[in-house]
N, CA, C and O atoms as a GROMACS GRO file, in nm:
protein
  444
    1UNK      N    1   4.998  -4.765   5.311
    1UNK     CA    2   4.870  -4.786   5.248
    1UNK      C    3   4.772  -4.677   5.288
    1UNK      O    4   4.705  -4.634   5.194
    2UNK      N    5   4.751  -4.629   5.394
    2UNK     CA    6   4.675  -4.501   5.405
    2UNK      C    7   4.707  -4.370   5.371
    2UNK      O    8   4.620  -4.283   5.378
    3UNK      N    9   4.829  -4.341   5.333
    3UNK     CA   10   4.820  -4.261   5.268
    3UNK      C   11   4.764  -4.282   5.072
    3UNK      O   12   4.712  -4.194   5.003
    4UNK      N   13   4.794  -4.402   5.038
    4UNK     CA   14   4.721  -4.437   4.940
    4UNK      C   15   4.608  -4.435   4.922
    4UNK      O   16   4.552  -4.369   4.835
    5UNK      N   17   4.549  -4.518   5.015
    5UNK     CA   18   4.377  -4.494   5.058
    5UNK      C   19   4.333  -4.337   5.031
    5UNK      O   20   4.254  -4.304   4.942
    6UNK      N   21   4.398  -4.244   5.125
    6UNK     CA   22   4.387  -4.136   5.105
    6UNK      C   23   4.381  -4.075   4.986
    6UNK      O   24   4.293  -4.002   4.939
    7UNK      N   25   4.485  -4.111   4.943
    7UNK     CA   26   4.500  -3.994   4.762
    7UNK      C   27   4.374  -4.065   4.671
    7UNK      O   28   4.312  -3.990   4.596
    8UNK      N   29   4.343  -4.184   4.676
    8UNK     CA   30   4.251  -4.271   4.590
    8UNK      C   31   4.116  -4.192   4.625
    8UNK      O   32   4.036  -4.156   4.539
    9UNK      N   33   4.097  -4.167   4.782
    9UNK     CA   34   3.975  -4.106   4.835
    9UNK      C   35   3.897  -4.000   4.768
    9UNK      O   36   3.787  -3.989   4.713
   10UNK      N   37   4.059  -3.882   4.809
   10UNK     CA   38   4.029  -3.756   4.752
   10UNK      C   39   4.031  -3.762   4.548
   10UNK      O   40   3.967  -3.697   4.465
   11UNK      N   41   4.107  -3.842   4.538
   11UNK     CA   42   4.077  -3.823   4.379
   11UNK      C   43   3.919  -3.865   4.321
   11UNK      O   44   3.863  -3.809   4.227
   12UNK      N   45   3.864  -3.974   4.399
   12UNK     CA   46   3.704  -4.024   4.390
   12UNK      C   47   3.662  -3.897   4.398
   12UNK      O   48   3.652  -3.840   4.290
   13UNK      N   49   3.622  -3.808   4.536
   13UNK     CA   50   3.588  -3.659   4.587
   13UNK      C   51   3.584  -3.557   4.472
   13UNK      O   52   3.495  -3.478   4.438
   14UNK      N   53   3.702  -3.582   4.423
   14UNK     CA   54   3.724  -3.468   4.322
   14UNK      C   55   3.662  -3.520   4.168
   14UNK      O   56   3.623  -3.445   4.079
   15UNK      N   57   3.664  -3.613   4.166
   15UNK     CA   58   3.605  -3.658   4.055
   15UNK      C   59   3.421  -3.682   4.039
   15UNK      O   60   3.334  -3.678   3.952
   16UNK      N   61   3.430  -3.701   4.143
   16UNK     CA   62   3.257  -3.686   4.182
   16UNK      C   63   3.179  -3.523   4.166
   16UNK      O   64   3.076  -3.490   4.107
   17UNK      N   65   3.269  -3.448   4.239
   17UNK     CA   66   3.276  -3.288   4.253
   17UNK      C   67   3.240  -3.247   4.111
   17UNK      O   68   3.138  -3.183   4.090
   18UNK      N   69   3.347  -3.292   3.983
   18UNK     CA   70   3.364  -3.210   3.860
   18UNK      C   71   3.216  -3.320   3.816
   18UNK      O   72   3.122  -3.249   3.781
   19UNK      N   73   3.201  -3.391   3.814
   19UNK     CA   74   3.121  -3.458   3.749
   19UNK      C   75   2.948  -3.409   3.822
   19UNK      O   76   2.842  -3.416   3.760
   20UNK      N   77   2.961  -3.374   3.926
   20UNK     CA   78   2.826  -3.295   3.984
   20UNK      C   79   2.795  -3.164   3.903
   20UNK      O   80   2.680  -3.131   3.876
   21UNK      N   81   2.899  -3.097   3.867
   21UNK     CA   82   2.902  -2.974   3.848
   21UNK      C   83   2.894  -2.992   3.666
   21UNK      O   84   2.881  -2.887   3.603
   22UNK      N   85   2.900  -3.097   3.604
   22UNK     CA   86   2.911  -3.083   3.467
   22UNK      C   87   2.749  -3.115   3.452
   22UNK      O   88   2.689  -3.068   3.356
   23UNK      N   89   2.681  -3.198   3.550
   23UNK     CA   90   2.533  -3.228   3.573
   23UNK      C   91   2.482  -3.097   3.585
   23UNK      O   92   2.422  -3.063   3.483
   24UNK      N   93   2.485  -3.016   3.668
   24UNK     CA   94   2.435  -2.945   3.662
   24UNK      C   95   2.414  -2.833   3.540
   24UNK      O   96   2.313  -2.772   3.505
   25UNK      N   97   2.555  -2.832   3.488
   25UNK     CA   98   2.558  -2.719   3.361
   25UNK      C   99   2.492  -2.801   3.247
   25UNK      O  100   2.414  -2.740   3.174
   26UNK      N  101   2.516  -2.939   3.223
   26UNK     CA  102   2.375  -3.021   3.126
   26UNK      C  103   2.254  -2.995   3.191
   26UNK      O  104   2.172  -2.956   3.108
   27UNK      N  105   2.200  -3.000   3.319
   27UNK     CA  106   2.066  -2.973   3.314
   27UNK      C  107   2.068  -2.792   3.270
   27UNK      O  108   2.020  -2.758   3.162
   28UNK      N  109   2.106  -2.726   3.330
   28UNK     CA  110   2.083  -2.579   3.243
   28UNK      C  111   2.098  -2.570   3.102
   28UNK      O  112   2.019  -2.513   3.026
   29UNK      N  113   2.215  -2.634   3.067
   29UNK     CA  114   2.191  -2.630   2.896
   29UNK      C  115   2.030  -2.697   2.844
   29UNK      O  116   1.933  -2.652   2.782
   30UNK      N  117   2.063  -2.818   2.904
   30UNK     CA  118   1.868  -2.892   2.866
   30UNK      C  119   1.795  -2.786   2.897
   30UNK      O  120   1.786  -2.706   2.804
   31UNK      N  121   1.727  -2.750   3.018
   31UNK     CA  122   1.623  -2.649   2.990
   31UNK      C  123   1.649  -2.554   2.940
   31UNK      O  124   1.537  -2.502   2.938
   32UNK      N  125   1.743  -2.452   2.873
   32UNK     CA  126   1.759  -2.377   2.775
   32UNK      C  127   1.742  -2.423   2.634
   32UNK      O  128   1.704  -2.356   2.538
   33UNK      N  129   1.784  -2.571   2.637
   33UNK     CA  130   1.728  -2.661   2.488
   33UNK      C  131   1.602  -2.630   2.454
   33UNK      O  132   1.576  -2.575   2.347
   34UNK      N  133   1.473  -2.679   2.583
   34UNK     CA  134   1.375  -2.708   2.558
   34UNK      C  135   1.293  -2.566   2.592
   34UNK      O  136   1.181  -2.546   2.545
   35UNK      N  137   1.359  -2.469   2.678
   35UNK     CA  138   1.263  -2.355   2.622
   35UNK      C  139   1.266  -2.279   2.507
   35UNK      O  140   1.176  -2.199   2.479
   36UNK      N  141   1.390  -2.302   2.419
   36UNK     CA  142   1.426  -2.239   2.266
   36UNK      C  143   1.318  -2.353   2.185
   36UNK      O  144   1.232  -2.320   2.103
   37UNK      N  145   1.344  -2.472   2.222
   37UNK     CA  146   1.256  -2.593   2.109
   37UNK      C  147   1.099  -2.501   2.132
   37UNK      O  148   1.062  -2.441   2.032
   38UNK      N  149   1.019  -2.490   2.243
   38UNK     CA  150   0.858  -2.436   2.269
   38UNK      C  151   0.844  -2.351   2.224
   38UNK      O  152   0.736  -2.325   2.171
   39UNK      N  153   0.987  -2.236   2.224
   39UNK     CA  154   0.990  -2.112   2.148
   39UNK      C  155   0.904  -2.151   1.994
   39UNK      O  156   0.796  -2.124   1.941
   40UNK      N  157   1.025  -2.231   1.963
   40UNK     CA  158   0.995  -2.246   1.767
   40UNK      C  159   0.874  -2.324   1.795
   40UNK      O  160   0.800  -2.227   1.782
   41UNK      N  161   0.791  -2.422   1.824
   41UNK     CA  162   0.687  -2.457   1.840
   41UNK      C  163   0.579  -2.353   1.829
   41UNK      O  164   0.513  -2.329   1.728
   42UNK      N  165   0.570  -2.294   1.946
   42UNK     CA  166   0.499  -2.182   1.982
   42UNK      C  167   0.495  -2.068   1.853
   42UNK      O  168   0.391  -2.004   1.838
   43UNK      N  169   0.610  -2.044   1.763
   43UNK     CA  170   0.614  -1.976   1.711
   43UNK      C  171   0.505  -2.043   1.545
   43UNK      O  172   0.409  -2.016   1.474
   44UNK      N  173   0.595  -2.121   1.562
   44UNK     CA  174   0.528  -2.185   1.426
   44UNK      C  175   0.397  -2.256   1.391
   44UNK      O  176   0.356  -2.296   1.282
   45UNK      N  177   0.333  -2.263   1.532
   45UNK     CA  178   0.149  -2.221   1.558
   45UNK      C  179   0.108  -2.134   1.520
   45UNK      O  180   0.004  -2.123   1.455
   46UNK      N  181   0.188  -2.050   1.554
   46UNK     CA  182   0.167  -1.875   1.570
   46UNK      C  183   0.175  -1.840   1.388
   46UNK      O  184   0.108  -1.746   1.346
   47UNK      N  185   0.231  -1.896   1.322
   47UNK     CA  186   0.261  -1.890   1.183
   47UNK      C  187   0.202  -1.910   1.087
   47UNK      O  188   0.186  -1.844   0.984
   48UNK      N  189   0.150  -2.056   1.135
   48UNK     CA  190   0.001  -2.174   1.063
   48UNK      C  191  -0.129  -2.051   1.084
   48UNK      O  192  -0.198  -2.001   0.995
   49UNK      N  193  -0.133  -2.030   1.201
   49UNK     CA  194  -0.302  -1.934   1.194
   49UNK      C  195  -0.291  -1.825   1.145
   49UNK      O  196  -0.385  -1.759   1.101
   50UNK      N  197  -0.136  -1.780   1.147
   50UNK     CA  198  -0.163  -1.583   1.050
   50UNK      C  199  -0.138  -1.617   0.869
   50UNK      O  200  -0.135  -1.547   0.768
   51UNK      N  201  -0.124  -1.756   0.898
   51UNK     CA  202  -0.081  -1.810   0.726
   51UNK      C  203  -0.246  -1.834   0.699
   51UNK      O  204  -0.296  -1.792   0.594
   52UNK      N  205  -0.321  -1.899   0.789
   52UNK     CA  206  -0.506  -1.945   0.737
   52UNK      C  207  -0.552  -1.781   0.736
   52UNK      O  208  -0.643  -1.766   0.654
   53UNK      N  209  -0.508  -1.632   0.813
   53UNK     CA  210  -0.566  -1.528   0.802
   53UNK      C  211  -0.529  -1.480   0.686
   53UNK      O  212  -0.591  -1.393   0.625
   54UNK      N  213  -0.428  -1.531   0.649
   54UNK     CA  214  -0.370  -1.433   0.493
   54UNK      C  215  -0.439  -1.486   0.396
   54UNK      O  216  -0.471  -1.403   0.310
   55UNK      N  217  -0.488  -1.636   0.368
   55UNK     CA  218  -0.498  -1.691   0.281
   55UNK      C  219  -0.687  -1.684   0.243
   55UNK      O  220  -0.744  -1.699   0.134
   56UNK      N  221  -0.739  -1.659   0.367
   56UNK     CA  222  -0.863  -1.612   0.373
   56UNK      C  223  -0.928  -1.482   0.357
   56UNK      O  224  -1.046  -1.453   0.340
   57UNK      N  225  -0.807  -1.399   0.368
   57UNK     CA  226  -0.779  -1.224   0.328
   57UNK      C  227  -0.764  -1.263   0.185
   57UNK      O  228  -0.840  -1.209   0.105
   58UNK      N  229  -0.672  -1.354   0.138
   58UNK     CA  230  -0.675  -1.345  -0.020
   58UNK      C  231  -0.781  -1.404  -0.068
   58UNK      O  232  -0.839  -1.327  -0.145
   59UNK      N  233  -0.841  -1.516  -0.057
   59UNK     CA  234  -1.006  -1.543  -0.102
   59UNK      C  235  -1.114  -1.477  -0.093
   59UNK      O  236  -1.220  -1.486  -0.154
   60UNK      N  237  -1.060  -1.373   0.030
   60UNK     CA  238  -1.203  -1.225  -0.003
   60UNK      C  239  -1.209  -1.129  -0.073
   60UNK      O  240  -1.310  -1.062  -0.094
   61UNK      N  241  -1.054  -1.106  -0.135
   61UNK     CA  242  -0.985  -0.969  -0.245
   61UNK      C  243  -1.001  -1.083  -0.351
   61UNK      O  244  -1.055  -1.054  -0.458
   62UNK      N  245  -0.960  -1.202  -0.332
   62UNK     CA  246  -1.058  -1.259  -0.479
   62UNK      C  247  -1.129  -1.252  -0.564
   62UNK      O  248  -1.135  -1.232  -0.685
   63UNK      N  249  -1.218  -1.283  -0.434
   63UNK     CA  250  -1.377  -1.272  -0.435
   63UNK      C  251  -1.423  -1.156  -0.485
   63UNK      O  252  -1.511  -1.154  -0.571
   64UNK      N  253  -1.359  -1.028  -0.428
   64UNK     CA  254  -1.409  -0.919  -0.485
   64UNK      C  255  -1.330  -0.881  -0.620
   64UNK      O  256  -1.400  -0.814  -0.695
   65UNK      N  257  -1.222  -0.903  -0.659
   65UNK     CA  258  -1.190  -0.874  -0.779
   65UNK      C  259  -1.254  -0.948  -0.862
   65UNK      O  260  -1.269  -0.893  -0.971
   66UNK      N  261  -1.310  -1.084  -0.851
   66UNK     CA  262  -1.393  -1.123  -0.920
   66UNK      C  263  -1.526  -1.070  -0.975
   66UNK      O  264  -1.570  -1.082  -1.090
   67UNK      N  265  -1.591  -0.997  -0.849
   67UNK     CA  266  -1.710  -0.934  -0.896
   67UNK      C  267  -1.668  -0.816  -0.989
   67UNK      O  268  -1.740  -0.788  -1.085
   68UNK      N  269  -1.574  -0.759  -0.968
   68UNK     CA  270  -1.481  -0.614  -1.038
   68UNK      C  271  -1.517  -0.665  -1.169
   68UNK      O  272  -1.612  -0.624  -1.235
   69UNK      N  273  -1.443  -0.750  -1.201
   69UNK     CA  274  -1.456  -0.826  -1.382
   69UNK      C  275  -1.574  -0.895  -1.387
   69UNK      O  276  -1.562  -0.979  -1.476
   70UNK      N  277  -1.674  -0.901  -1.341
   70UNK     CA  278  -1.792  -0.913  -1.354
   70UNK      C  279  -1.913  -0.804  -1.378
   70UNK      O  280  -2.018  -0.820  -1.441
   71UNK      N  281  -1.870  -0.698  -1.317
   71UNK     CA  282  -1.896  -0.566  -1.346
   71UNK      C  283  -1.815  -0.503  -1.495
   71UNK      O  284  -1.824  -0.384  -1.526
   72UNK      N  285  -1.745  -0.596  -1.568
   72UNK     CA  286  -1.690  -0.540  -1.697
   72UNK      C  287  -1.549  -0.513  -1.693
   72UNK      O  288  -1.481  -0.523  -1.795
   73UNK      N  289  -1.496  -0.475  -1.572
   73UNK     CA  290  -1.380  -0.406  -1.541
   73UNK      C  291  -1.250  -0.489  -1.556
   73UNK      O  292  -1.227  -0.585  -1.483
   74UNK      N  293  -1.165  -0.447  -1.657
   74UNK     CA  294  -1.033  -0.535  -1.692
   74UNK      C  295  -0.904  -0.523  -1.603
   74UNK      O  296  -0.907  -0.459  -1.497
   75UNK      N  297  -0.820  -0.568  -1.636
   75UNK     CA  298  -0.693  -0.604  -1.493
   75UNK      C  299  -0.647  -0.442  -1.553
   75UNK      O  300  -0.647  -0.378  -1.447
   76UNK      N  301  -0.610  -0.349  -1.657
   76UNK     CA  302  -0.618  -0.194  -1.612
   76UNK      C  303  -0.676  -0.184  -1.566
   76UNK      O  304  -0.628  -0.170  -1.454
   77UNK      N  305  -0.810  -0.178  -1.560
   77UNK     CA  306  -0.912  -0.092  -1.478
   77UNK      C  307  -0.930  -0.125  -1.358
   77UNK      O  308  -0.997  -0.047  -1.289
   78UNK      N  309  -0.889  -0.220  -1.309
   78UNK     CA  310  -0.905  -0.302  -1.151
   78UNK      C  311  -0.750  -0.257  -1.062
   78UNK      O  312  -0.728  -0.261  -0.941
   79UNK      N  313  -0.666  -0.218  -1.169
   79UNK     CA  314  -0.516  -0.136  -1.072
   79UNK      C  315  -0.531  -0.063  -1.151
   79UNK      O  316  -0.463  -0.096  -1.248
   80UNK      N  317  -0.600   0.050  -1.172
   80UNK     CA  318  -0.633   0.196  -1.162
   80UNK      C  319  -0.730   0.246  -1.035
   80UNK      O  320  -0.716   0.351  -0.972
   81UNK      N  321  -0.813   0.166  -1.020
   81UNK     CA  322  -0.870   0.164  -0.931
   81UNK      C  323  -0.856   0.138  -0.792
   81UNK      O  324  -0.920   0.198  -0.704
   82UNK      N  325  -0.742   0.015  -0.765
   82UNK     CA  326  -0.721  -0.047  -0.652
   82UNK      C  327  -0.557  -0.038  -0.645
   82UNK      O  328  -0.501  -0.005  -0.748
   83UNK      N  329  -0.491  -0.062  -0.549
   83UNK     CA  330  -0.374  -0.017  -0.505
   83UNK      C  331  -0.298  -0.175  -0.510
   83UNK      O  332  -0.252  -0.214  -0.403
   84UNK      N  333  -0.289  -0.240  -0.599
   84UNK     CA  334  -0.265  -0.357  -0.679
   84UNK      C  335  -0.180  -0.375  -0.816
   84UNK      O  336  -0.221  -0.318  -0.918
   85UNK      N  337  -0.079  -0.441  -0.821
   85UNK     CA  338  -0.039  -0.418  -0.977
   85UNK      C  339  -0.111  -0.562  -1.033
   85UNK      O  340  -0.180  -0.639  -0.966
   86UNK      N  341  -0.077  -0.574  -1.161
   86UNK     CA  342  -0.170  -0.605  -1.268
   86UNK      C  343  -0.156  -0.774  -1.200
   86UNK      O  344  -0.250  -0.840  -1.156
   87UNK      N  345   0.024  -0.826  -1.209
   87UNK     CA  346   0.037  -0.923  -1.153
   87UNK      C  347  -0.061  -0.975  -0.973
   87UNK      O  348  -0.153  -1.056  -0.962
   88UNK      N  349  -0.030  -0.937  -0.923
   88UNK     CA  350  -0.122  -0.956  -0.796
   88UNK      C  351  -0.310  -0.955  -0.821
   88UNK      O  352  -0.388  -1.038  -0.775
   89UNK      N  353  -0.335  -0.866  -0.885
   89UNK     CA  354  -0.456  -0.895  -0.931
   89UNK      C  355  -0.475  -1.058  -1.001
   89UNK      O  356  -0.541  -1.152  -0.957
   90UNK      N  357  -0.399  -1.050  -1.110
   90UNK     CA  358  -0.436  -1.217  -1.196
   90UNK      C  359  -0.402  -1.311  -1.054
   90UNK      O  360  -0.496  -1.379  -1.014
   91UNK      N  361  -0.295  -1.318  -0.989
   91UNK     CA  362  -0.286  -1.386  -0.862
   91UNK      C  363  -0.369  -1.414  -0.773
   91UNK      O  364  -0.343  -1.507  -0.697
   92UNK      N  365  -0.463  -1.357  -0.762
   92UNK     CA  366  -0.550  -1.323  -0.669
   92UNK      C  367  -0.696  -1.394  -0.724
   92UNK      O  368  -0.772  -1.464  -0.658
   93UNK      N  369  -0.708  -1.353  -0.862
   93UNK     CA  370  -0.809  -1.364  -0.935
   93UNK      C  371  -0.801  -1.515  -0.955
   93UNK      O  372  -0.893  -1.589  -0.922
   94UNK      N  373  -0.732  -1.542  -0.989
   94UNK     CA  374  -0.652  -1.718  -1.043
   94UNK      C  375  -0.714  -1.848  -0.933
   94UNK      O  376  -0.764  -1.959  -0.958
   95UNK      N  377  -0.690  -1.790  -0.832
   95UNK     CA  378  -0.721  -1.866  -0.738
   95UNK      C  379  -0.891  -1.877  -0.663
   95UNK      O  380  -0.926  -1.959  -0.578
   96UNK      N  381  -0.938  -1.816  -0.698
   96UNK     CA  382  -1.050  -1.760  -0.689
   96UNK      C  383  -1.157  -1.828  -0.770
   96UNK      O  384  -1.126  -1.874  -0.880
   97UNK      N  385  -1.331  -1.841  -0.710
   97UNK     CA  386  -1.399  -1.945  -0.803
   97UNK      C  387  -1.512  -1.852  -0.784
   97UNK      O  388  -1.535  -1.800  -0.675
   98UNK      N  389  -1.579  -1.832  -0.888
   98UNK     CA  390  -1.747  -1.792  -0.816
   98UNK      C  391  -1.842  -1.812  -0.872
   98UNK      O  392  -1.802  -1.829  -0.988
   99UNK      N  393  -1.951  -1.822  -0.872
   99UNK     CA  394  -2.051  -1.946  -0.912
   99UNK      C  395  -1.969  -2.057  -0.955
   99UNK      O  396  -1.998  -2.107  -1.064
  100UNK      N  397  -1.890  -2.094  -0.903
  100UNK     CA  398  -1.844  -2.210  -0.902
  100UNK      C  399  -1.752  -2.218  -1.044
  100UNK      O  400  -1.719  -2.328  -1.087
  101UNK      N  401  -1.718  -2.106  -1.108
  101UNK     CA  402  -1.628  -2.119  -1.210
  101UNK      C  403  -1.537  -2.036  -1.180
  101UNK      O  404  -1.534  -1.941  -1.101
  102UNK      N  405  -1.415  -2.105  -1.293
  102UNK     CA  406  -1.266  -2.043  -1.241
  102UNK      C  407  -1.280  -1.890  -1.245
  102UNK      O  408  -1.334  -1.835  -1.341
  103UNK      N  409  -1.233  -1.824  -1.143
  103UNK     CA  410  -1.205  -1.687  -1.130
  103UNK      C  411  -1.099  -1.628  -1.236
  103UNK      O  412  -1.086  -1.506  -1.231
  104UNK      N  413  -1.006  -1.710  -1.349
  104UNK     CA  414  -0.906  -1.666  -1.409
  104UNK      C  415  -0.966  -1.593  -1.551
  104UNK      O  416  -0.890  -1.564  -1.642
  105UNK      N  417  -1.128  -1.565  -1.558
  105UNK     CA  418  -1.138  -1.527  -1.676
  105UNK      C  419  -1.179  -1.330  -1.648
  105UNK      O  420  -1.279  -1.267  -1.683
  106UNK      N  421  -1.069  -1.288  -1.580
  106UNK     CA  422  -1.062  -1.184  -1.604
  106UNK      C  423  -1.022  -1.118  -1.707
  106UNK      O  424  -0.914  -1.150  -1.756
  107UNK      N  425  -1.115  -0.985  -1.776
  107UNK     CA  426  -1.078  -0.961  -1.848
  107UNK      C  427  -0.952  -0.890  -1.862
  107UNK      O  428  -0.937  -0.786  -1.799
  108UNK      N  429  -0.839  -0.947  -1.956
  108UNK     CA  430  -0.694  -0.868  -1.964
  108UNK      C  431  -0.729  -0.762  -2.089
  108UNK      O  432  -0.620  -0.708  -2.109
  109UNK      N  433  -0.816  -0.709  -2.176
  109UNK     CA  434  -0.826  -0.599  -2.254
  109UNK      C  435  -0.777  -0.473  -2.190
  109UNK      O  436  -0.725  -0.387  -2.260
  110UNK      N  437  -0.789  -0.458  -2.073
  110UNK     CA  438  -0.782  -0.306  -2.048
  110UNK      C  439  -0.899  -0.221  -2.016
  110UNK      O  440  -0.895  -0.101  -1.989
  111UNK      N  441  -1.003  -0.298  -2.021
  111UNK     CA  442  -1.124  -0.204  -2.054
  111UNK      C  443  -1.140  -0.142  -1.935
  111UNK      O  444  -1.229  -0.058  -1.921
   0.00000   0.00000   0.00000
């Protein structure tokens, strides 16, 4: 019986051993989980506020292409002028309000 005792011992030992050591490589995998998860967090904060800077950059090129066609100037004459094709202008313009009316009545003649 003691040598039984024995082998039962060391197999507990050894089984305790691998099972310490698989703890440990789950806690390193976990905090590698959770500093990749803060990553994308962190990142996608980071995303939301340069998405409110773009979108407030486009309500000021709006804004001003609006005054452009308010000054007479048609979607030619506003990408002859500006480094814009015709599409991005109406895009821009579309979304856009001033005195409180839709920005989409740019003129498309050409003028």
């Amino acid at each position: 019986m003691g040598r039984t005792a024995r082998s039962v011992q060391a197999a507990r030992q050894k089984a305790r051993e691998r099972r310490v050591a698989l703890d440990v490589d789950r806690e390193a995998r976990d905090r590698r989980a959770e500093d990749a998860a803060a990553a994308v967090f962190a990142g996608l904060e980071e995303r939301a506020a340069a998405e409110a800077v773009v979108a407030a950059a486009n309500a000021a090129i709006g804004s001003a292409l609006v005054r452009l066609a308010g000054e007479g100037l048609g979607v030619d004459a506003v990408v002859q002028l500006i480094d814009l094709d015709a599409a991005q202008v109406r895009r821009l313009t579309r979304a856009t309000t001033a005195d409180n009316r839709p920005a989409a009545q740019l003129d498309t003649s050409g003028r």
